[in-house]
C-alpha positions in Angstrom: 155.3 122.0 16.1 158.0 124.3 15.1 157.5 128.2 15.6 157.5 128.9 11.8 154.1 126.6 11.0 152.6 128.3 14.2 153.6 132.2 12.3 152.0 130.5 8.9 148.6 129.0 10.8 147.7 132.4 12.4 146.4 133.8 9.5 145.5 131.0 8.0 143.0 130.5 11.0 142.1 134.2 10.7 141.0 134.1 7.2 143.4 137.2 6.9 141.8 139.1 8.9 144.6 139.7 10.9 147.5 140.6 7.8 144.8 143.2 7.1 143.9 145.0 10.0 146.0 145.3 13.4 143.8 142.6 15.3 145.8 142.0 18.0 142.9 140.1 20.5 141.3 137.9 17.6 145.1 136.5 16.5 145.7 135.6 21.1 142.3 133.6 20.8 142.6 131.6 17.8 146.4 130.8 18.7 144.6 129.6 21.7 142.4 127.9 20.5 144.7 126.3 18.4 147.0 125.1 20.8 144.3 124.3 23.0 142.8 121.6 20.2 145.8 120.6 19.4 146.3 119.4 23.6 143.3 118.2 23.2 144.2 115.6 20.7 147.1 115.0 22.4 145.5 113.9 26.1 142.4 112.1 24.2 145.0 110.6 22.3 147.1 109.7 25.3 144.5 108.7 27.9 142.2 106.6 25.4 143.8 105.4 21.8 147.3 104.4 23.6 148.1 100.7 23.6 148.8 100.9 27.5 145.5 102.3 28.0 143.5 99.6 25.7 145.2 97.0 27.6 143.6 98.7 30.9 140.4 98.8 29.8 140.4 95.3 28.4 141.8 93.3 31.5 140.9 95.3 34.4 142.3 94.6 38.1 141.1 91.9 40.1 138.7 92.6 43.1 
């Protein structure tokens, strides 16, 4: 994600609350939180939806 859609999703997220006022703490945590969902995605993404990983789970290794 490029640095200019992060600058437009802040307040977005914030529901303008922080154009308005000078909230500083509430604009850290929802950047965050953000990024944190967005990571999220990625290692669900990554560790169960993969083709690599499907393949794993349907032949597994011998005993």
């Amino acid at each position: 994600m490029d640095l200019l859609a992060l600058t437009l999703l802040v307040p977005v997220a914030l529901d303008g609350e922080s154009v308005s006022t000078n909230n500083t703490a509430v604009a850290v945590v929802s950047v965050i939180s953000i990024v944190g969902g967005y990571l999220l995605l990625a290692a669900l993404w990554h560790f169960v939806f993969r083709e690599k990983a499907r393949d794993k789970r349907k032949n597994p290794p011998p005993d």
